[in-house]
C-alpha positions as a Markdown table, in Angstrom:
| # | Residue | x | y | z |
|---|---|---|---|---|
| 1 | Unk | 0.0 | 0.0 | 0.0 |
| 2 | Unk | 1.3 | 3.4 | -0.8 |
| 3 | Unk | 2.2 | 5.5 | 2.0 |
| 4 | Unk | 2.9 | 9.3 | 1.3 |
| 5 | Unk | 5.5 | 11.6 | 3.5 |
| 6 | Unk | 4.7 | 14.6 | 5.0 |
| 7 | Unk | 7.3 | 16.9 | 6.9 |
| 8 | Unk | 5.3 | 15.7 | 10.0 |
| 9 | Unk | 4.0 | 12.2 | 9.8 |
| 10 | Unk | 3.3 | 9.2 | 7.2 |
| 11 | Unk | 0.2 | 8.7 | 5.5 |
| 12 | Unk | -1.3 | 5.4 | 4.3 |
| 13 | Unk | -4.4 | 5.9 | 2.6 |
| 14 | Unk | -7.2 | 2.8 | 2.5 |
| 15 | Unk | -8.3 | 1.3 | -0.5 |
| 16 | Unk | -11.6 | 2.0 | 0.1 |
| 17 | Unk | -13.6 | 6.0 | -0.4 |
| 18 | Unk | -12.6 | 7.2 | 2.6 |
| 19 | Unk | -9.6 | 6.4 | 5.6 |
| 20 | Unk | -5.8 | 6.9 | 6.1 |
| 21 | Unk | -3.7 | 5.6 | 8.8 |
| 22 | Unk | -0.8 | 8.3 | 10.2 |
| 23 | Unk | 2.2 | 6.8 | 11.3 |
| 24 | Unk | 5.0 | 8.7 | 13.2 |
| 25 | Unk | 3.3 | 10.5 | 15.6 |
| 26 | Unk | 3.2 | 10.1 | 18.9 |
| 27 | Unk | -0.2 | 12.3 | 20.7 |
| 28 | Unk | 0.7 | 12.2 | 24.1 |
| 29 | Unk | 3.5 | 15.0 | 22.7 |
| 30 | Unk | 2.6 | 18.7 | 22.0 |
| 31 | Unk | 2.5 | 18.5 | 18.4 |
| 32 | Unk | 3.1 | 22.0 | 16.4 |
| 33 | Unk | 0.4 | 24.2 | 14.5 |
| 34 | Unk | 1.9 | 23.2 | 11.1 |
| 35 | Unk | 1.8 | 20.1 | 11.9 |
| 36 | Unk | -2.1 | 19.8 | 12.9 |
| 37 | Unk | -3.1 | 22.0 | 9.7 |
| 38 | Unk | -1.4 | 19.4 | 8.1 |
| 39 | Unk | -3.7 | 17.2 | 9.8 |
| 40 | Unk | -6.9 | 19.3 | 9.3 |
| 41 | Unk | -5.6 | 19.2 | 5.6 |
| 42 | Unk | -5.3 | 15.0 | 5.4 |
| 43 | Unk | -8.5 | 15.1 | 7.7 |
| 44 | Unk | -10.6 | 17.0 | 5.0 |
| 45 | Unk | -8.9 | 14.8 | 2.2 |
| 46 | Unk | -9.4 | 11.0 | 3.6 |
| 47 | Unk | -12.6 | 11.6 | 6.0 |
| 48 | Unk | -10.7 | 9.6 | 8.1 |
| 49 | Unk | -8.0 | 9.1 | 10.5 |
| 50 | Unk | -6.5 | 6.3 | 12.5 |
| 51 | Unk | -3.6 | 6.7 | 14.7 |
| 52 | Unk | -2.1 | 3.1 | 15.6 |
| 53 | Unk | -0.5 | 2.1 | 18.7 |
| 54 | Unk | -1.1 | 5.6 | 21.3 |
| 55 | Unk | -0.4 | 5.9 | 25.1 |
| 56 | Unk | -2.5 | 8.5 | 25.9 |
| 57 | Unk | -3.9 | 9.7 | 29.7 |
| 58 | Unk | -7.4 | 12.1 | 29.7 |
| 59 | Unk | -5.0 | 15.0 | 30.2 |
| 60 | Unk | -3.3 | 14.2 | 26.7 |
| 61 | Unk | -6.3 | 13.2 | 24.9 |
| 62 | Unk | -7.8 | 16.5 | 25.3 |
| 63 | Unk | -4.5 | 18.5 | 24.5 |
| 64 | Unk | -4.2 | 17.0 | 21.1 |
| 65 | Unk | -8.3 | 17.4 | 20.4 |
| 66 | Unk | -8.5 | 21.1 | 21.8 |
| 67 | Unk | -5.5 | 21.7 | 19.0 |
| 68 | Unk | -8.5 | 21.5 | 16.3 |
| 69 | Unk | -11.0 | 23.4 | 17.8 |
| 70 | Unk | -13.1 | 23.9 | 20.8 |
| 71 | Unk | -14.0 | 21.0 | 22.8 |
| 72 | Unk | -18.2 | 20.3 | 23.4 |
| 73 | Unk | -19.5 | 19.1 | 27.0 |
| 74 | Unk | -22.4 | 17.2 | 26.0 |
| 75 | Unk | -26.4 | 18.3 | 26.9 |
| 76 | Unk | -26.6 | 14.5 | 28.6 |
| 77 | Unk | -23.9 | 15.6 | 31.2 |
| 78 | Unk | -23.1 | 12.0 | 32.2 |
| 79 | Unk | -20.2 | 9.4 | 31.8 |
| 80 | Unk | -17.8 | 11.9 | 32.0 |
| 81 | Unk | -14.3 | 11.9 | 32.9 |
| 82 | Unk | -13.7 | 13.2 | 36.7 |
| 83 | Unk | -12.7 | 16.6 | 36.5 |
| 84 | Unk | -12.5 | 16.9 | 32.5 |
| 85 | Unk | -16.0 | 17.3 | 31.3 |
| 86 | Unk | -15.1 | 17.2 | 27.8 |
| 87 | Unk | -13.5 | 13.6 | 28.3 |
| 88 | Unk | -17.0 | 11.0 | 27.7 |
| 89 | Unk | -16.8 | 7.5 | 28.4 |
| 90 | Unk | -17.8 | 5.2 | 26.0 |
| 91 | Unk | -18.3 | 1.4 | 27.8 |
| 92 | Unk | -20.4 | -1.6 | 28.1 |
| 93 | Unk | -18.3 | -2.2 | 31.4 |
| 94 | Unk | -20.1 | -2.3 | 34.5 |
| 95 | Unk | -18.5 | -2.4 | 37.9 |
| 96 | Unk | -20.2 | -2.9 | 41.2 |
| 97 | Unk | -23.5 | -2.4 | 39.7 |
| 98 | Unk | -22.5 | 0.4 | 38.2 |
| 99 | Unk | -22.1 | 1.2 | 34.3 |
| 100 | Unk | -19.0 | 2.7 | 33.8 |
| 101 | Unk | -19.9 | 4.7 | 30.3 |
| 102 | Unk | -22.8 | 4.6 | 28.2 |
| 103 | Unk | -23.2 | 1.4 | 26.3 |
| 104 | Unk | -24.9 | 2.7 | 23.2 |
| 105 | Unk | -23.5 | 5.8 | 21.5 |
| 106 | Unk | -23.6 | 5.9 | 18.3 |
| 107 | Unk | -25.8 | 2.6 | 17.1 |
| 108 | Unk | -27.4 | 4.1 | 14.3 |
| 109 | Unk | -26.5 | 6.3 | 10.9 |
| 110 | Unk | -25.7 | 9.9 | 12.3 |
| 111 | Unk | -23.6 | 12.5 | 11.9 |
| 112 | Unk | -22.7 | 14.0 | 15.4 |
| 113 | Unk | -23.9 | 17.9 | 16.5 |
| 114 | Unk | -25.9 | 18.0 | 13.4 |
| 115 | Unk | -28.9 | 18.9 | 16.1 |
| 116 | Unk | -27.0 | 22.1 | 17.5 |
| 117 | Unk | -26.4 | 25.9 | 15.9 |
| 118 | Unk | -22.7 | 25.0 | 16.1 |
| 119 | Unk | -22.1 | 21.9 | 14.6 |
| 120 | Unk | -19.2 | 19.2 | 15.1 |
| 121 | Unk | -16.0 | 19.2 | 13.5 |
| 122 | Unk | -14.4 | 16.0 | 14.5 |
| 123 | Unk | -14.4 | 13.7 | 16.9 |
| 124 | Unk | -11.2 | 11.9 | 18.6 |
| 125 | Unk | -11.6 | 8.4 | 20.2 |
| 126 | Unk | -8.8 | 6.6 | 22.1 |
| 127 | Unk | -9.3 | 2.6 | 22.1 |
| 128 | Unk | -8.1 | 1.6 | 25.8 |
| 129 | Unk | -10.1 | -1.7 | 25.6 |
| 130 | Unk | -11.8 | -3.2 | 22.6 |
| 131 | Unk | -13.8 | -6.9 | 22.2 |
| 132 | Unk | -12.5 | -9.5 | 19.9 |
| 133 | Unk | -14.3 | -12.5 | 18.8 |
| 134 | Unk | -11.7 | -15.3 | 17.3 |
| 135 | Unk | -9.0 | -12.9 | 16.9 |
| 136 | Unk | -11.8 | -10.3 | 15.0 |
| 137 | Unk | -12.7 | -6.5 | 16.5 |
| 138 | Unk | -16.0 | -6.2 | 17.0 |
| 139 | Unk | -17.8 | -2.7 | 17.9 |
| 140 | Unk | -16.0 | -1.3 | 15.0 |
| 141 | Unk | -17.3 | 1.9 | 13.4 |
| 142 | Unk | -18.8 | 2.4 | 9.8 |
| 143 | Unk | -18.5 | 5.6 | 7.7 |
| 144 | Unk | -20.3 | 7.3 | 4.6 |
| 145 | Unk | -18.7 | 9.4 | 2.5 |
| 146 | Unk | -21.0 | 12.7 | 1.9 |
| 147 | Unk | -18.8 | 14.3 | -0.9 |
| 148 | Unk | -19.5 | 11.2 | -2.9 |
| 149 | Unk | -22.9 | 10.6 | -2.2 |
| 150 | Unk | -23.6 | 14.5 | -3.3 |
| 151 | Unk | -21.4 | 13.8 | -6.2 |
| 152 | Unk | -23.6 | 10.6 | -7.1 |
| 153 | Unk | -26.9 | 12.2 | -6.4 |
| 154 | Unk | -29.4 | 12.2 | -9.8 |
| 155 | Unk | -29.0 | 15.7 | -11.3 |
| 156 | Unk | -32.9 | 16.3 | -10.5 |
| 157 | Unk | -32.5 | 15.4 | -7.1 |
| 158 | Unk | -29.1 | 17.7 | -6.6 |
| 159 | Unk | -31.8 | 20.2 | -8.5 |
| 160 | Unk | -34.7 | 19.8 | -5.8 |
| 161 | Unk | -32.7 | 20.0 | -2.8 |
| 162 | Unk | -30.3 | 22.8 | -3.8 |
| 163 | Unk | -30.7 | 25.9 | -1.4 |
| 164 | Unk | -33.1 | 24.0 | 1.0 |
| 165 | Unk | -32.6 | 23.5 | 4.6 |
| 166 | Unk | -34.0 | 20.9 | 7.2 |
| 167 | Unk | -34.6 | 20.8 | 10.8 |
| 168 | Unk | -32.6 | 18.3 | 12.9 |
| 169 | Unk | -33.8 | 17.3 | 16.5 |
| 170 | Unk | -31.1 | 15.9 | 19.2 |
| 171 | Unk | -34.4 | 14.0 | 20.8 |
| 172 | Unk | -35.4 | 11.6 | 17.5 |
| 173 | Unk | -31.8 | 9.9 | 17.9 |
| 174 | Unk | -32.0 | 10.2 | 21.7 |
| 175 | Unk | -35.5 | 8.3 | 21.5 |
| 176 | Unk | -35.0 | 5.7 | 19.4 |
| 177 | Unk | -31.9 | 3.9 | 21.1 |
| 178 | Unk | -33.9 | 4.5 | 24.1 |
| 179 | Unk | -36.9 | 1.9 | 22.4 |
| 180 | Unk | -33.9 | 0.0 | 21.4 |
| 181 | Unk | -34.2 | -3.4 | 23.2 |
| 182 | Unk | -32.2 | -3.3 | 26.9 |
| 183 | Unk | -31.5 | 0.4 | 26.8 |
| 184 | Unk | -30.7 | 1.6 | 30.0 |
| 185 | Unk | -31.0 | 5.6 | 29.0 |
| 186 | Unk | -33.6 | 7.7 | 30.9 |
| 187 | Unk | -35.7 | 10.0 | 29.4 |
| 188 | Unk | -34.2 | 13.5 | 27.5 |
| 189 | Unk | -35.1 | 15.9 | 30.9 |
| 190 | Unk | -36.7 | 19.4 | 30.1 |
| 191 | Unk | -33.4 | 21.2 | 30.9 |
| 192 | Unk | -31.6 | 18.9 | 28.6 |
| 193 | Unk | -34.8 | 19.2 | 25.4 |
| 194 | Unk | -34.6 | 23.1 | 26.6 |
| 195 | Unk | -30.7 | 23.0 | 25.9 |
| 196 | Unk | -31.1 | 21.2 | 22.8 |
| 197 | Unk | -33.9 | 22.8 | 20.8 |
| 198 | Unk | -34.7 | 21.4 | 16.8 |
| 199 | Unk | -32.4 | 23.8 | 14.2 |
| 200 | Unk | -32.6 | 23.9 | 10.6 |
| 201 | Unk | -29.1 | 23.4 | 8.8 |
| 202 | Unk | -28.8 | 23.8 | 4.8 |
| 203 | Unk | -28.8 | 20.4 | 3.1 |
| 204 | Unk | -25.9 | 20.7 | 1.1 |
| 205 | Unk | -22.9 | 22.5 | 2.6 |
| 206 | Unk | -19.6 | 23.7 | 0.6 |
| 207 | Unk | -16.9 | 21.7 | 2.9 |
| 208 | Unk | -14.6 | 24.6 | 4.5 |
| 209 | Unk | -11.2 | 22.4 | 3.7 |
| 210 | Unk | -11.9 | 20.9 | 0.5 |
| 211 | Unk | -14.5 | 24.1 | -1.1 |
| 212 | Unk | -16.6 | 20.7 | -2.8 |
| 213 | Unk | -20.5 | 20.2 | -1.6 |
| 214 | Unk | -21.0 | 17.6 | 0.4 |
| 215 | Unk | -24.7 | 16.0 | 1.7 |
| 216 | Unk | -25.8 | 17.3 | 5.2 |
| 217 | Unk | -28.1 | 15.1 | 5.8 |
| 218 | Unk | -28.7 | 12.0 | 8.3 |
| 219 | Unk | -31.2 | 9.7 | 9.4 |
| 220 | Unk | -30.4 | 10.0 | 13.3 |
| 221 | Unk | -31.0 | 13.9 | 13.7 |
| 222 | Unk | -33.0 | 14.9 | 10.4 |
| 223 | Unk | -36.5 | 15.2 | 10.7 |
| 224 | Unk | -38.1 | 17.2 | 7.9 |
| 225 | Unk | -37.4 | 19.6 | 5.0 |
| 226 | Unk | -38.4 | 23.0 | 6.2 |
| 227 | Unk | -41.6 | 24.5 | 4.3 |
| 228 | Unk | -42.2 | 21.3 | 2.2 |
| 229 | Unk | -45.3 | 19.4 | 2.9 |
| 230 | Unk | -44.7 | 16.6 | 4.8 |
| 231 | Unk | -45.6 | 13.2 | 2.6 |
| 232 | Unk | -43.0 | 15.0 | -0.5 |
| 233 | Unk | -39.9 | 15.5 | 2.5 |
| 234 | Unk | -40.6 | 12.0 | 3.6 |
| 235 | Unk | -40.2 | 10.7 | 0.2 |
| 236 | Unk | -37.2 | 13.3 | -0.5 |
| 237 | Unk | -35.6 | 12.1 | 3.0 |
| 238 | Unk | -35.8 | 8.4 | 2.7 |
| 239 | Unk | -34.2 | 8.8 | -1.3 |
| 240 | Unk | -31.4 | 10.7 | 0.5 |
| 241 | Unk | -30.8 | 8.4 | 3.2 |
| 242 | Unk | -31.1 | 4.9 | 1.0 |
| 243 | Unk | -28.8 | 7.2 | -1.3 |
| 244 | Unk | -26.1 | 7.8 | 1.2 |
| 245 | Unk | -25.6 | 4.3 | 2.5 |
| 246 | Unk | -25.0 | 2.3 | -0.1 |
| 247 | Unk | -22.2 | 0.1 | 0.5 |
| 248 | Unk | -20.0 | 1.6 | -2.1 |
| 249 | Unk | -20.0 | 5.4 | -0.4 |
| 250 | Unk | -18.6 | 3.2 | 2.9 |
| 251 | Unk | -15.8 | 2.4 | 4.8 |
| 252 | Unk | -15.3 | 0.4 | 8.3 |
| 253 | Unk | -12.6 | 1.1 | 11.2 |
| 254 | Unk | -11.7 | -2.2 | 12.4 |
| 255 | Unk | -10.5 | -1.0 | 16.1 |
| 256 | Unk | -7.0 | -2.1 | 17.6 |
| 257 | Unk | -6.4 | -1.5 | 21.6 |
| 258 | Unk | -4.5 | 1.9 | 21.5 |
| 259 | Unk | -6.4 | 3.2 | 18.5 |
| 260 | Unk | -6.8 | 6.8 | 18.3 |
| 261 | Unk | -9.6 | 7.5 | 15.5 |
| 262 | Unk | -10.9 | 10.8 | 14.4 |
| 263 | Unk | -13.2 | 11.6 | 11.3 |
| 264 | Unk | -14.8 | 15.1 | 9.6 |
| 265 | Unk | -18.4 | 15.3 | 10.9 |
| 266 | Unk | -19.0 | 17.7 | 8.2 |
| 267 | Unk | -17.9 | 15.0 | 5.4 |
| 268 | Unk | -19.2 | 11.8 | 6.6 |
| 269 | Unk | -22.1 | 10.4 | 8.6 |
| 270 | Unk | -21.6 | 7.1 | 10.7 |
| 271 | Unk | -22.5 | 4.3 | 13.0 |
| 272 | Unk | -21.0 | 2.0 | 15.7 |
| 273 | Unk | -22.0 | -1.4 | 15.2 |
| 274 | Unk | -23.4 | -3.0 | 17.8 |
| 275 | Unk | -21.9 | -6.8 | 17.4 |
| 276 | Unk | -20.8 | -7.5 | 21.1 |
| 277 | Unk | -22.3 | -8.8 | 23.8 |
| 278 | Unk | -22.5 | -7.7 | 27.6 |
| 279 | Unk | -19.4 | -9.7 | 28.8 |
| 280 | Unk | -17.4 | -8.5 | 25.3 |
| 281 | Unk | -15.6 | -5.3 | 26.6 |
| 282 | Unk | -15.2 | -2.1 | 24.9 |
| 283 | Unk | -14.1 | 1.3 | 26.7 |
| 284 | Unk | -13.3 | 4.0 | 24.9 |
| 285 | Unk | -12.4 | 7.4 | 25.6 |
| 286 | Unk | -13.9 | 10.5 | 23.7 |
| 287 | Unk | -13.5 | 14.4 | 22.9 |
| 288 | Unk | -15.9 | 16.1 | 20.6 |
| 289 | Unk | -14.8 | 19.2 | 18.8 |
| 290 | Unk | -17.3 | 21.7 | 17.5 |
| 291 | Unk | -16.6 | 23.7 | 14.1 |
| 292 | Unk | -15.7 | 27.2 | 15.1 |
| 293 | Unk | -12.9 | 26.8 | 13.4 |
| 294 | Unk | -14.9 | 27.3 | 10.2 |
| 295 | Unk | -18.4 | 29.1 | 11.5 |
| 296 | Unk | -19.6 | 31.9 | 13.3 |
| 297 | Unk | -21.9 | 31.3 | 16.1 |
| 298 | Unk | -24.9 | 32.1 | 13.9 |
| 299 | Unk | -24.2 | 29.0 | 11.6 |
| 300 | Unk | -22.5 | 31.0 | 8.9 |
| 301 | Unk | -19.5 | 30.1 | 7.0 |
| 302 | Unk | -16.2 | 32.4 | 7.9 |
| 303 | Unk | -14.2 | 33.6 | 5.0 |
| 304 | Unk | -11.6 | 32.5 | 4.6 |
| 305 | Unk | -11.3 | 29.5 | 6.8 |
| 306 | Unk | -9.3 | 29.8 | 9.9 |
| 307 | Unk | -6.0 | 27.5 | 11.0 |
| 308 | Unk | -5.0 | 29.0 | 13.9 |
């Protein structure tokens, strides 16, 4: 497989639409600013990243994460690491009773912080402990690549949905893994709905690194296409969503213990498969970085985009 040299780190590109492994860096260090726009650069390019073989305590996981933008506390306020808010735990691990994360993040086709004003960036997971199943990962995490599916959509379609906007809701992914069976999450509190309210995001976006539309849309968080009656966004919504999952817009992280995985939000949509059972472990650490790197707090795109 090819890998390509940077001044900072070695990339190894997949095979497959999206994903590229960097080799050569170590993330428990304090890595440079030209060498993470470098890494906002490959991160745009490949969707994305997987950084093999890390050593990394809370303290360093959110170092390296704040370097790309700032870091979100989530509305559920729970599973977090003590003293480091931004730190979530992400486990099927219980101990004395007690779960030690939550056990279902990220079971379904989403794209994360597509329910807030500000949406996500990236998000960085660190792999501490992951289940195998005769010698093969489980709980590994699928991606969609949403420069593609745009670039594959009918003409008509592009057509119809060009300069329209839907409404995402943090509560329909929230409720349906709480129907799932065994779900241990409570209900969304009013606080946390009151925190969360529905927003309307455009459904195509030009991508702040790589200036080429991409698909903002997901079947987790969108709900309807504002101002269209409801039966034609339906039908509009379930073309996009069969559209954007076909097998040949994805690509699958097959986790390794010391794993450190991060991937565009604004560029993909994805979901964590869900293949283990209770007594299969998997705890993983996680930091979620919003995009004001590339937005104003009103939604709107900043020109040009910022690196520092």
């Amino acid at each position: 497989m090819t890998i390509l040299s940077t001044p900072h780190f070695d990339i190894q590109p997949s095979t497959h639409t999206l994903g590229a492994r960097i080799l050569g860096l170590d993330l428990s260090k304090d890595l440079g600013r030209d060498c993470i726009d470098a890494l906002i650069l490959a991160l745009g390019t490949y969707g994305v990243l997987s950084y093999p073989k890390q050593n990394l305590n809370a303290s360093e996981l959110t170092r390296f994460s704040a370097k790309f933008g700032e870091l979100e506390i989530n509305v559920a306020n729970s599973y977090q690491e003590p003293g480091m808010p931004q730190v979530m735990i992400l486990s099927n691990m219980v101990e004395n009773g007690k779960p030690l994360g939550i056990a279902d993040a990220g079971q379904d086709w989403h794209t994360d912080m597509s329910y807030s004003k500000m949406v996500a960036f990236t998000n960085v997971l660190y792999g501490i402990k992951i289940p195998f199943r005769n010698g093969v990962s489980l709980g590994n995490t699928v991606f969609c690549n949403m420069h593609q599916a745009y670039a594959e959509l009918p003409q008509t379609l592009k057509e119809k949905i060009q300069g329209q906007s839907a409404t995402h809701d943090f509560s329909k992914f929230w409720d349906k893994m709480r129907a799932e069976k065994g779900s241990t999450r409570p209900p969304l509190t009013p606080a946390q709905k009151l925190a969360k309210p529905p927003v309307s995001h455009p459904l195509t976006l030009r991508h702040p690194i790589t200036q080429k539309t991409v698909l903002y849309a997901n079947p987790g968080y969108t709900m309807h296409i504002d101002g269209m009656q409801a039966s034609e966004s339906e039908e509009i919504l379930q073309t996009l969503f069969a559209h954007q999952l076909q097998e040949r817009f994805q690509y699958k992280h097959h986790w390794q213990e010391g794993d450190v995985l991060m991937w565009d939000n604004l560029g993909t949509i994805h979901n964590a498969v869900a293949d283990y059972l209770p007594h299969e472990h998997r705890y993983i650490k996680r930091c979620q970085v919003m995009a004001t790197r590339f937005f104003n707090d009103d939604g709107s795109p900043k020109t040009p985009p910022i690196h520092s």
